[in-house]
BAPA-953658 format. One record per residue (C-alpha): x negated, y negated, z; residue number from 0. Coordinates in nm, 2 decimals. Example, Ala and Ser with C-alpha at 12.3 -4.5 7.8 and 13.67 -1.06 7.14 Angstrom:
2
{px->-1.23 py->0.45 pz->0.78 n->0}
{px->-1.37 py->0.11 pz->0.71 n->1}
//
This chain:
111
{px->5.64 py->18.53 pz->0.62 n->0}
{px->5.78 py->18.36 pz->0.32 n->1}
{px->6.20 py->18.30 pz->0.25 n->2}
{px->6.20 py->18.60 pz->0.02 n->3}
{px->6.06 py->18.82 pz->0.28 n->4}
{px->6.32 py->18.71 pz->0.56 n->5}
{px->6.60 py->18.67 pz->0.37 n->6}
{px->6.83 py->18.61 pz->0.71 n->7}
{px->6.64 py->18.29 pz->0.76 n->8}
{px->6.74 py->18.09 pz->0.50 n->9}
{px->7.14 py->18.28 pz->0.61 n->10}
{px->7.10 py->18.15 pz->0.89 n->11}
{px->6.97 py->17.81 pz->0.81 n->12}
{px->7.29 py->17.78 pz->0.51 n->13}
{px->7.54 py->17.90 pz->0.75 n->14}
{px->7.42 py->17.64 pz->1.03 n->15}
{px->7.51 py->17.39 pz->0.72 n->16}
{px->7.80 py->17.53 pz->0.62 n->17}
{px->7.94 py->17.51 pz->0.99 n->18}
{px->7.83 py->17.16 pz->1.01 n->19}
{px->8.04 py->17.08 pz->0.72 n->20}
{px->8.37 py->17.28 pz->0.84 n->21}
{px->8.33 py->17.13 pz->1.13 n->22}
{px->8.35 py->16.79 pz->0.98 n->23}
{px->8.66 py->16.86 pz->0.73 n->24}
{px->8.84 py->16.98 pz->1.05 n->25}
{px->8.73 py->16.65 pz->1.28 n->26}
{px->8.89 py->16.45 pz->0.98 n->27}
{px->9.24 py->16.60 pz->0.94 n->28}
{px->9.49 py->16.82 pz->1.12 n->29}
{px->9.71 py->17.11 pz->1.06 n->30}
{px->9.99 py->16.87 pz->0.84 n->31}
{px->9.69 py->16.77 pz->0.63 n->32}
{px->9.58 py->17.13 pz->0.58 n->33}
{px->9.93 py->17.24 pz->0.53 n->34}
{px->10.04 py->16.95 pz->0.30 n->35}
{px->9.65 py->16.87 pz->0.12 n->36}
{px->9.60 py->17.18 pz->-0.11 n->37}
{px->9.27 py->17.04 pz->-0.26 n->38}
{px->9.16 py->16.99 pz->0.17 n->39}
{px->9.30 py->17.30 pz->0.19 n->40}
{px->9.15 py->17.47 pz->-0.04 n->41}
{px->8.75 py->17.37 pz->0.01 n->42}
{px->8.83 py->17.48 pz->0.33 n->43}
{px->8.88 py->17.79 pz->0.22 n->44}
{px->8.58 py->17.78 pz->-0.01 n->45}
{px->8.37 py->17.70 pz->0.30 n->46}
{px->8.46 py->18.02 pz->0.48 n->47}
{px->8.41 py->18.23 pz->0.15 n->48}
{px->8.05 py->18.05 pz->0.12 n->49}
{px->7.96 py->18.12 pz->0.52 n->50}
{px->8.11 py->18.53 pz->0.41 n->51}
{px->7.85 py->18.52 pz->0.14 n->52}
{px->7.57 py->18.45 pz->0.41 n->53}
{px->7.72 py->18.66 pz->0.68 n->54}
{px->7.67 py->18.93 pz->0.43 n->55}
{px->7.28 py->18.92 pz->0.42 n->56}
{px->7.31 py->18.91 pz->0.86 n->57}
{px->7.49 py->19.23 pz->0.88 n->58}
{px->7.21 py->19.41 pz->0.79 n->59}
{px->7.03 py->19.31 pz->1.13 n->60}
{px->6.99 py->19.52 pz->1.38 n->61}
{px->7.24 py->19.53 pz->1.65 n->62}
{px->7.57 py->19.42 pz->1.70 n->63}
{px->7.67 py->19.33 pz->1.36 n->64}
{px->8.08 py->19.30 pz->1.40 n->65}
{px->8.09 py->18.91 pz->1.37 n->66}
{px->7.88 py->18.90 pz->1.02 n->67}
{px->8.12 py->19.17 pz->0.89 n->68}
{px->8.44 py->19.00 pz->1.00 n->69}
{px->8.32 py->18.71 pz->0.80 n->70}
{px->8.19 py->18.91 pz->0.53 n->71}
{px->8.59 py->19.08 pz->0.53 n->72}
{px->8.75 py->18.71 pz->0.55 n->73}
{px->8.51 py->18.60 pz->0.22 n->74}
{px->8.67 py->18.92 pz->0.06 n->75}
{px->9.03 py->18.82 pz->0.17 n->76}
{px->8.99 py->18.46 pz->0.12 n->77}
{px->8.84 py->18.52 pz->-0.28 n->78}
{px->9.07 py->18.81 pz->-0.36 n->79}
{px->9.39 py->18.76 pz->-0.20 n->80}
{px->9.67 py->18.55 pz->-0.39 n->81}
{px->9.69 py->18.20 pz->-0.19 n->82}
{px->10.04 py->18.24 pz->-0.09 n->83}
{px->9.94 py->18.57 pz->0.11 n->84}
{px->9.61 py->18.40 pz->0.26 n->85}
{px->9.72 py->18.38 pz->0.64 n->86}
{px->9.68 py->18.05 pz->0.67 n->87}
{px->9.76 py->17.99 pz->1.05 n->88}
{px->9.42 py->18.23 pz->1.08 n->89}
{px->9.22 py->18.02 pz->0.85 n->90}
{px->9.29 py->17.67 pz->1.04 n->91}
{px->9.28 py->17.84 pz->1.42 n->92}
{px->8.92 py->17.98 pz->1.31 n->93}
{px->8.81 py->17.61 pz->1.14 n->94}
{px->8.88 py->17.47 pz->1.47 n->95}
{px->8.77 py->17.71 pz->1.72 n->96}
{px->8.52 py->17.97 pz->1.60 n->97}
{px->8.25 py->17.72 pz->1.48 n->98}
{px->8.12 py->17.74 pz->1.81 n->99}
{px->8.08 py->18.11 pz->1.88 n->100}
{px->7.89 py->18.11 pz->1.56 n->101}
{px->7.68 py->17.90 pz->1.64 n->102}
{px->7.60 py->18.04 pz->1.99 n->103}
{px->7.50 py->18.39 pz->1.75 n->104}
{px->7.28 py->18.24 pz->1.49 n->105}
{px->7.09 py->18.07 pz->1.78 n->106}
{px->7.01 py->18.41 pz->1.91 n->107}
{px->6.84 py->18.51 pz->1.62 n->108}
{px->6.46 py->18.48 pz->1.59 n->109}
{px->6.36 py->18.26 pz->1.25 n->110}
//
């Protein structure tokens, strides 16, 4: 099957990227650089709108879809919501702990 025909391979194969480079942004700063760094901040942000983006082509798997969707919800919130109403403590809890949840549920899905 080609990339066009399995269009949650190459989701899966960006998202496993994009985690790999939240993970690093967190590993080199803490929550006074997030809080004070807009511009760290901020790509942070843009990193969880991108892996929304992807978790958006994975919610039409079958199964248990509710972890692609919450993404999918956080991209919306994240790229629609004024910045001073982003929840912010959410945001930095999730770049340091959910990583590896995600990870554990792209490796469950058969490329």
């Amino acid at each position: 099957m080609t990339g066009a025909a399995r269009p949650e391979r190459g989701a899966v194969l960006e998202l496993r990227e994009l985690l790999d480079e939240i993970d690093a942004l967190a590993s080199e700063g803490d929550r006074t650089r997030y809080d004070e760094d807009r511009r760290y901040r901020w790509v942070i942000h843009r990193l969880w709108i991108a892996v929304g983006n992807e978790a958006a082509v994975l919610e039409w798997l079958p199964g248990d879809t509710s972890a692609w969707r919450a993404l999918r919800l956080l991209r919306n919130d994240l790229a629609h919501v004024r910045l001073p109403d982003i929840d912010e403590d959410a945001v930095w809890r999730m770049t340091n702990i959910r990583t590896a949840s995600l990870r554990i549920l792209l490796d469950a899905i058969p490329l």
